[in-house]
Backbone as CSV, one residue per row, in Angstrom:
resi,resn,N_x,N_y,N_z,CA_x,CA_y,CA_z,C_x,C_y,C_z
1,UNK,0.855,-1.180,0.000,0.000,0.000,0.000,0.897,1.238,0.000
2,UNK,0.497,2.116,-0.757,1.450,3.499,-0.725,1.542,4.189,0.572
3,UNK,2.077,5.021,1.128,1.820,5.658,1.840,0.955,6.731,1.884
4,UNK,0.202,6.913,3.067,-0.866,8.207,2.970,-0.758,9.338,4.512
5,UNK,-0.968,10.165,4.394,-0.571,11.160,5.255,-2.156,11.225,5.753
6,UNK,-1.600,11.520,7.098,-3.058,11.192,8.183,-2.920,12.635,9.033
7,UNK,-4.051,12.653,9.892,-4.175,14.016,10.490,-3.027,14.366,11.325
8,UNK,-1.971,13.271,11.393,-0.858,13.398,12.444,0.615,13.854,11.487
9,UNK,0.357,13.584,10.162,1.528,14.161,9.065,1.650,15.340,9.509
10,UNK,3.382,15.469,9.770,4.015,16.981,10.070,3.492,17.549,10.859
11,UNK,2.531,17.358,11.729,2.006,18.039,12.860,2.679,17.516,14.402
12,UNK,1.541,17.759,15.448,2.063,17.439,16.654,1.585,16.140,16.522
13,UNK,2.064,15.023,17.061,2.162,13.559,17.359,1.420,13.445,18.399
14,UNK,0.609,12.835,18.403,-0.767,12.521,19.944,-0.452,10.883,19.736
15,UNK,-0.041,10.820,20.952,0.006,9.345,21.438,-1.164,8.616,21.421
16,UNK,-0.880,7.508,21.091,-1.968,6.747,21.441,-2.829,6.120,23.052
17,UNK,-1.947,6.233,23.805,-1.935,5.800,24.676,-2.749,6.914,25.262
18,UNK,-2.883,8.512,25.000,-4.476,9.783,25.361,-5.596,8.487,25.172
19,UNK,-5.484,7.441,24.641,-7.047,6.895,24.543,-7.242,6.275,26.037
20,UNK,-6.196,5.354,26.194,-6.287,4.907,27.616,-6.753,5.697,29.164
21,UNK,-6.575,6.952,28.566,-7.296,7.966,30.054,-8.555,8.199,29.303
22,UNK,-9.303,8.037,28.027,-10.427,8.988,28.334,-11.624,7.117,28.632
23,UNK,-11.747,7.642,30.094,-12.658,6.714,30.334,-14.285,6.402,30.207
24,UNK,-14.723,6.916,29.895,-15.749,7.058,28.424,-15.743,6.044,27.598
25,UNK,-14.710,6.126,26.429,-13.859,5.047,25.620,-13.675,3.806,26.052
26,UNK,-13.245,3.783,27.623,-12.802,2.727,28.026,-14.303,2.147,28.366
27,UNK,-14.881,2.577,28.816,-16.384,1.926,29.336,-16.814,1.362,28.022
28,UNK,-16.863,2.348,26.572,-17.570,1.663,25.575,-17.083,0.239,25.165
29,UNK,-15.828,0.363,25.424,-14.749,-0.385,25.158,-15.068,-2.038,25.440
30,UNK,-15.371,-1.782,26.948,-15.495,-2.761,27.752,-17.146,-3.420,27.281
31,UNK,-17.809,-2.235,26.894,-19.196,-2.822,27.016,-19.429,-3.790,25.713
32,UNK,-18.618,-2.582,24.338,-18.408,-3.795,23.745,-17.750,-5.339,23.549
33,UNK,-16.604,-5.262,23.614,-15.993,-6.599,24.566,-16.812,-7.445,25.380
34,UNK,-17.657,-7.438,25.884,-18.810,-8.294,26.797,-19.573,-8.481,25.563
35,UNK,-20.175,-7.934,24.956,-21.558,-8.035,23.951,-20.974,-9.143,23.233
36,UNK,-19.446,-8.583,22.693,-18.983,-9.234,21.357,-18.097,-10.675,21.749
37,UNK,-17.787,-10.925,22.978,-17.229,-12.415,23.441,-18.846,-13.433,22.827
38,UNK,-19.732,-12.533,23.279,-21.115,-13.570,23.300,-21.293,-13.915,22.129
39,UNK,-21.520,-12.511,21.227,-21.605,-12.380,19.544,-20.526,-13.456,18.881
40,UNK,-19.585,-13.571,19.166,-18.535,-14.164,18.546,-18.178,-16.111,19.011
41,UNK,-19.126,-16.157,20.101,-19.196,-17.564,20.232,-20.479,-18.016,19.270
42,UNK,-21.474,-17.398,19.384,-22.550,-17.348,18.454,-21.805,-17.720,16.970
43,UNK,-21.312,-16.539,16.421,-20.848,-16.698,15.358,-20.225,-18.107,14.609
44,UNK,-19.469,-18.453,15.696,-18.084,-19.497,15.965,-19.017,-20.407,15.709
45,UNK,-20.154,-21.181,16.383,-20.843,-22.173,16.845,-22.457,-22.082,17.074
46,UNK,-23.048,-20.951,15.997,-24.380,-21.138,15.525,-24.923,-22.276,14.923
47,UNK,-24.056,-22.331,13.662,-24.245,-23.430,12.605,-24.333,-24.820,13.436
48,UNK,-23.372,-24.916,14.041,-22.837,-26.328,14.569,-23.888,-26.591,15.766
49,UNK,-24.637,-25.528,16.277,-25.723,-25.616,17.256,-26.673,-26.438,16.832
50,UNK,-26.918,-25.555,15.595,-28.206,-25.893,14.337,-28.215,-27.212,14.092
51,UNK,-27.190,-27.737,13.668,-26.797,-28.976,13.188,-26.967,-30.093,14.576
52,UNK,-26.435,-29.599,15.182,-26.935,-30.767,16.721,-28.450,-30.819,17.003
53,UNK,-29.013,-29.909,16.334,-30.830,-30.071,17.015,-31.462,-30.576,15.708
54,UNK,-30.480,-31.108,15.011,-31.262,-31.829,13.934,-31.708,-30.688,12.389
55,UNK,-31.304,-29.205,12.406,-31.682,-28.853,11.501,-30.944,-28.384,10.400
56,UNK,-31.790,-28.828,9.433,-30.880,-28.850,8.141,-30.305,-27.824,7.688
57,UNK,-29.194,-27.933,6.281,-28.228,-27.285,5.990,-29.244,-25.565,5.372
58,UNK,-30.751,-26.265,4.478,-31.229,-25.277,3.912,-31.779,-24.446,4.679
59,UNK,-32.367,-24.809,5.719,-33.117,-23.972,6.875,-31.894,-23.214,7.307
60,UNK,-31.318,-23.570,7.790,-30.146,-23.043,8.495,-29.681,-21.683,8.232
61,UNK,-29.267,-22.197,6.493,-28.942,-21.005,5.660,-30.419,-20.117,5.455
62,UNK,-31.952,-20.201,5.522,-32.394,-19.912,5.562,-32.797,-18.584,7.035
63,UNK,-32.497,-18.990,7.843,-32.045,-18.521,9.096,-30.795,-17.198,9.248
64,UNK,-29.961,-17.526,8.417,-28.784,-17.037,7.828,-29.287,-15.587,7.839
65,UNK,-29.714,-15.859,6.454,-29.390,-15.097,5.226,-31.119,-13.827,5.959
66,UNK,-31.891,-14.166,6.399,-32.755,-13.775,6.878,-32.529,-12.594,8.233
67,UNK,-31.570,-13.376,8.923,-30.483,-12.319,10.248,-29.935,-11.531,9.237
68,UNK,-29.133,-11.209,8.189,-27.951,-10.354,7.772,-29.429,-9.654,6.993
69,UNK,-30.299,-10.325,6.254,-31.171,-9.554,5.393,-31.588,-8.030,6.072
70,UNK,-32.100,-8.547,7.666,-33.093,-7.757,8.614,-31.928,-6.921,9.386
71,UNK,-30.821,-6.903,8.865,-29.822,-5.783,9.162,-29.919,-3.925,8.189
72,UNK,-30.327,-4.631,7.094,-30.019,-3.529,5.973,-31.244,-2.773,5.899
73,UNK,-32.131,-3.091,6.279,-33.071,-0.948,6.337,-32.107,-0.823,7.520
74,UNK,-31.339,-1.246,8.726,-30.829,-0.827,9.717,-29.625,0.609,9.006
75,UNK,-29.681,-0.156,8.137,-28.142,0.852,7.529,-28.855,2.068,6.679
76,UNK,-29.997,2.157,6.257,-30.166,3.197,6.241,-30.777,4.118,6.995
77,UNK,-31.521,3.708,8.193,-31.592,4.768,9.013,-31.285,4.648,10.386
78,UNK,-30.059,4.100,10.393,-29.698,3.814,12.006,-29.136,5.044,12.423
79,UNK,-28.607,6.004,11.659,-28.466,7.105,11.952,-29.193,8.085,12.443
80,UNK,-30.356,7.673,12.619,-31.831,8.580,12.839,-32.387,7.827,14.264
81,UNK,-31.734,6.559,14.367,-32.254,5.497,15.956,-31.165,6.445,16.445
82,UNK,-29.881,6.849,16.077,-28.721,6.987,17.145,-28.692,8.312,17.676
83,UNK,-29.480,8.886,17.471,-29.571,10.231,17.438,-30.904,10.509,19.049
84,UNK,-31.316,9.558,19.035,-31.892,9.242,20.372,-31.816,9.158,21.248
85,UNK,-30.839,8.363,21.646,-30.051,8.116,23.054,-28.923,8.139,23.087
86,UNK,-28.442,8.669,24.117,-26.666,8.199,24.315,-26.612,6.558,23.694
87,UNK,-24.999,7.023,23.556,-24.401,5.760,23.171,-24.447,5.190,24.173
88,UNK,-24.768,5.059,25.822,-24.362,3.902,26.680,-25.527,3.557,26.759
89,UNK,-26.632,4.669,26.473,-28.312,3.994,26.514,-28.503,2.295,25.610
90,UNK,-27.841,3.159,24.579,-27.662,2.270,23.375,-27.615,0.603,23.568
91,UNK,-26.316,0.794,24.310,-25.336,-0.275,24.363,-26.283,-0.767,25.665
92,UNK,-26.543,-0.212,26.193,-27.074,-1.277,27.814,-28.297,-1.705,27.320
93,UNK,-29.301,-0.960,26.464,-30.126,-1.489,25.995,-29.795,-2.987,24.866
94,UNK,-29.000,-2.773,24.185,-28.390,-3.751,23.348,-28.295,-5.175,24.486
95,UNK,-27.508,-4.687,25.537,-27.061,-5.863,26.253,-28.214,-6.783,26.975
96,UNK,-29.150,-5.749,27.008,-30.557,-6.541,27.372,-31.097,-7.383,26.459
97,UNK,-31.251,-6.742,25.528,-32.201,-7.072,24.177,-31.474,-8.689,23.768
98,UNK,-30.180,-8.743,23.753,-29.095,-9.543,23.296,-28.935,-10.594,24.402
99,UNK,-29.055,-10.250,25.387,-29.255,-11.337,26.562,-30.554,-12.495,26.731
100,UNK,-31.632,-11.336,25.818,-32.639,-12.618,26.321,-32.734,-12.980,25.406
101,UNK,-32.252,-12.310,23.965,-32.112,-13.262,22.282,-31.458,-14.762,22.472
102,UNK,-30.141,-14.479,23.735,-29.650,-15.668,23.646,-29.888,-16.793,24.640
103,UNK,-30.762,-16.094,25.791,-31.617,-16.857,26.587,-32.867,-18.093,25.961
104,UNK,-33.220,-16.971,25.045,-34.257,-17.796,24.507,-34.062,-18.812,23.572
105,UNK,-32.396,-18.182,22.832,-31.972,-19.246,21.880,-31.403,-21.042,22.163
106,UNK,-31.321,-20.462,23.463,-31.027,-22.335,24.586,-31.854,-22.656,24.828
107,UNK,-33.317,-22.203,24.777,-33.982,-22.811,25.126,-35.173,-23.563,23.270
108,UNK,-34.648,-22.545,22.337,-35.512,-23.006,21.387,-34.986,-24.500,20.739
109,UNK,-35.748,-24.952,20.024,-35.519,-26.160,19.500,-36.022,-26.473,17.743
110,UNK,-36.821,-25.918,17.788,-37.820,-25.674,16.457,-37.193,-24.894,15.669
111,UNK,-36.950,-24.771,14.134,-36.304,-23.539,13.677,-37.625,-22.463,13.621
112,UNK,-38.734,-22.674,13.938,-39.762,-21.419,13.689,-39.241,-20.593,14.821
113,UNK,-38.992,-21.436,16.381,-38.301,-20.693,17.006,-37.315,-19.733,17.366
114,UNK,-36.431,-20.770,16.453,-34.758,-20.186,16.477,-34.779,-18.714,15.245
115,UNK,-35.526,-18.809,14.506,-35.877,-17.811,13.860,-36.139,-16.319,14.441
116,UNK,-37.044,-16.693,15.417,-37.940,-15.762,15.973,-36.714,-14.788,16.973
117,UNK,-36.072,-16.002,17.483,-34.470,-15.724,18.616,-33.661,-14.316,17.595
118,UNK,-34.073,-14.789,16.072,-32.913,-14.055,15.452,-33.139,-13.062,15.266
119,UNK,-34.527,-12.186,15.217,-35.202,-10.409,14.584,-34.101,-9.798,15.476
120,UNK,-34.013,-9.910,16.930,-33.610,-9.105,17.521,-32.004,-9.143,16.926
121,UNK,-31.606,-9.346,16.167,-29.963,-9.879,16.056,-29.522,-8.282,15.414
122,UNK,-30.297,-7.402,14.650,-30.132,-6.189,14.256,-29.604,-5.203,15.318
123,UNK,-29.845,-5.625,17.010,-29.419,-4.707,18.331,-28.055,-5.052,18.010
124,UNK,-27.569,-6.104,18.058,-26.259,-6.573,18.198,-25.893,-5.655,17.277
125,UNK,-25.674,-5.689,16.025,-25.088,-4.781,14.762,-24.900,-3.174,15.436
126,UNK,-26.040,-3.011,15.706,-26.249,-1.915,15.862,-25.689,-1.219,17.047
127,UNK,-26.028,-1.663,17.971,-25.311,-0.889,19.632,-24.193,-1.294,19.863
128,UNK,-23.251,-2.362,18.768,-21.721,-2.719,19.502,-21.089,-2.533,18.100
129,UNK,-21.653,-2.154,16.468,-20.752,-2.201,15.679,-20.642,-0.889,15.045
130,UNK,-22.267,-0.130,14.557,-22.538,0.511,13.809,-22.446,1.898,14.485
131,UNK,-23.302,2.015,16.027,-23.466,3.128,16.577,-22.035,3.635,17.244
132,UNK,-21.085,2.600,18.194,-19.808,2.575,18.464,-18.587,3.375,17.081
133,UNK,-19.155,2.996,16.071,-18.213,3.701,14.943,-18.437,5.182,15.091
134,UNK,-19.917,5.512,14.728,-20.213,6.966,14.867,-20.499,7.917,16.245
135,UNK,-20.532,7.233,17.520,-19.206,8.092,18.537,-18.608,8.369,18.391
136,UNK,-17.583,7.428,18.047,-16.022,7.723,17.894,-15.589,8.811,16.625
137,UNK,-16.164,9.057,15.550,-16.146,9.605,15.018,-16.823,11.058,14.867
138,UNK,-17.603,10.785,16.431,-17.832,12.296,16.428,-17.367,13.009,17.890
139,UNK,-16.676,11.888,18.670,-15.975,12.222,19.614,-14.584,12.256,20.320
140,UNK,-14.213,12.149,19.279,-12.936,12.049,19.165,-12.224,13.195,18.245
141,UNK,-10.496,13.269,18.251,-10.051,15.120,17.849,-9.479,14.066,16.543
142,UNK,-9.418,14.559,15.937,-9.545,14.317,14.387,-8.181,13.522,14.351
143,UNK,-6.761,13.516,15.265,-5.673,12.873,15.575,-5.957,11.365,15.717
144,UNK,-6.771,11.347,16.885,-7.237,9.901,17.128,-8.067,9.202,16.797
145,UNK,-9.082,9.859,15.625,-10.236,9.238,15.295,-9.853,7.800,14.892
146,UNK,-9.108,7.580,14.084,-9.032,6.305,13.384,-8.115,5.027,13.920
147,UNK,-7.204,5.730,15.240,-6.651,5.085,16.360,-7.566,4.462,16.960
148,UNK,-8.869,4.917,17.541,-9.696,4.795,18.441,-10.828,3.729,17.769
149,UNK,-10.832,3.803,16.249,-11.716,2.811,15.659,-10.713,1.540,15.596
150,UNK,-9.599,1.672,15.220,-8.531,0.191,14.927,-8.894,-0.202,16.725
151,UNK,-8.790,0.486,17.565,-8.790,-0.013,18.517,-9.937,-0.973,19.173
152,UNK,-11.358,-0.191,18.593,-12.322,-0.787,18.814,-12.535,-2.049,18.061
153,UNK,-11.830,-1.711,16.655,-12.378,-3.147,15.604,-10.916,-4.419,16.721
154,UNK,-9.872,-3.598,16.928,-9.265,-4.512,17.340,-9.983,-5.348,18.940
155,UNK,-10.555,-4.645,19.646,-11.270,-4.920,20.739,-12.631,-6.338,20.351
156,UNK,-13.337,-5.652,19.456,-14.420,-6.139,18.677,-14.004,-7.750,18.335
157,UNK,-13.565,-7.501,16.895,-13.392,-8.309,16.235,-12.256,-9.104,16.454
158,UNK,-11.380,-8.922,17.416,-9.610,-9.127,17.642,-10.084,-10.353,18.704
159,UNK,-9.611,-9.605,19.979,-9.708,-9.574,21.588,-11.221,-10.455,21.717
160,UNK,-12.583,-9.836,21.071,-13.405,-10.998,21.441,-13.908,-11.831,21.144
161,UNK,-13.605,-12.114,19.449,-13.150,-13.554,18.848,-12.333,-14.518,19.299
162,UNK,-11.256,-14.007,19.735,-10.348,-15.145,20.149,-10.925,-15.563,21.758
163,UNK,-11.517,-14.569,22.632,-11.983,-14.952,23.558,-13.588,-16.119,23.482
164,UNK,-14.379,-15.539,22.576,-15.642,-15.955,22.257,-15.286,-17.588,21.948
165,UNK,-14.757,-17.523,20.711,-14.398,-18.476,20.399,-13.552,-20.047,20.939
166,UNK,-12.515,-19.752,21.580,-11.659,-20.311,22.133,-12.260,-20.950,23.794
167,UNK,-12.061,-19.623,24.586,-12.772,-19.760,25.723,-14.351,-20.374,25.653
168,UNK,-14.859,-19.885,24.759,-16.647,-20.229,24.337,-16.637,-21.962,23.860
169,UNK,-15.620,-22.141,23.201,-15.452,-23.559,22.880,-15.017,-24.441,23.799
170,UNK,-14.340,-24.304,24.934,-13.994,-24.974,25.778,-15.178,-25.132,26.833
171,UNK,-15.798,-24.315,26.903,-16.942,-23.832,28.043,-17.716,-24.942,27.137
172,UNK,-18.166,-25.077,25.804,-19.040,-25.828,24.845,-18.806,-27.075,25.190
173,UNK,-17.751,-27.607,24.837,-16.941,-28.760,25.120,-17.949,-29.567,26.678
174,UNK,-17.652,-28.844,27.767,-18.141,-29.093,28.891,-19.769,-29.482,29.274
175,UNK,-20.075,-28.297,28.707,-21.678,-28.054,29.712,-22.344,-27.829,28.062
176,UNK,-22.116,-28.318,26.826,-23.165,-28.003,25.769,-22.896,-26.453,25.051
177,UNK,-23.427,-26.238,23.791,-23.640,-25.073,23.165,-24.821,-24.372,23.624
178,UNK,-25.664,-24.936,23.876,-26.746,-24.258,24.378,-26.646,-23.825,25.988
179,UNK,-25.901,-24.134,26.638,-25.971,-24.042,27.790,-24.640,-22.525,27.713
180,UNK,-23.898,-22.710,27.297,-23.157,-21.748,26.766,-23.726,-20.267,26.376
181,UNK,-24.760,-20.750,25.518,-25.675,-19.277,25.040,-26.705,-18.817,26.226
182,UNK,-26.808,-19.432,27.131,-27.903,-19.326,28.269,-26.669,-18.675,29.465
183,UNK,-25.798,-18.876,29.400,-24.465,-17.939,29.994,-24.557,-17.033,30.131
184,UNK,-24.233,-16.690,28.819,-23.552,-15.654,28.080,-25.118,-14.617,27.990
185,UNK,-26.227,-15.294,27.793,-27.218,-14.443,27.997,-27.823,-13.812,29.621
């Protein structure tokens, strides 16, 4: 990749490490990290859930493609939900909404069920991926904006994949996948 000059070219140098005091950041930080260990065992070990309760490859994908579908009016006016509440409203609401999605998902068995588990799956997107971007981008000094997003995708997608996953699989291993999502919810 070529090189590209960022808001920190030839200017004053802002550490990265200003992110670590603004604790704000750190709370979102954290809140996402909790949401997304859960999100990311999900991810890891949906399918393979599916497949243990007997349901097939087409439903499944039917299930799928139906969660990511009921994301996209989200993208065009989630900007108009975010504008509502604080971002921690957001996110604590998320953590509710997302808790009993996955409460209910240990307990469903039926895919009409497991379906039903999934409408709410648009909070998740939304209060730990979509709304978290546009904070940061409107609260942050134009130095750290894009520090503060690597940090989050690294938090996100990094830090609670390998936790979700790994840790989530061993926990699976033990006490079941479903018992796992009844955890974590």
């Amino acid at each position: 990749m070529p090189p590209s000059r960022g808001h920190q070219h030839g200017g004053k140098k802002v550490p990265l490490t200003v992110l670590l005091k603004d604790r704000r950041l750190m709370l979102m930080l954290a809140l996402v990290f909790l949401a997304q260990v859960v999100a990311q065992f999900f991810n890891a070990f949906f399918t393979k859930y599916l497949g243990d309760l007997g349901v097939s490859n087409s439903v499944t994908g039917v299930i799928t493609t139906l969660t990511v579908v009921m994301e996209i009016p989200f993208l065009f006016f989630g900007d108009r939900f975010y504008r509502r509440m604080s971002i921690f409203k957001w996110m604590w609401l998320g953590l509710m909404i997302n808790g009993l999605r996955f409460t209910a998902l240990s307990f469903a068995k039926a895919p009409a069920l497991i379906l039903l588990t999934q409408l709410p799956s648009v909070a998740l997107f939304a209060c730990f991926e979509f709304f978290p971007v546009i904070y940061l981008g409107e609260t942050m000094s134009r130095e750290l904006s894009s520090s503060a997003q690597s940090v989050l995708q690294m938090t996100s997608f990094g830090l609670a994949r390998i936790v979700g996953a790994s840790v989530g699989g061993a926990m699976a291993e033990v006490m079941g996948i479903g018992m796992v999502f009844r955890l974590g919810g």
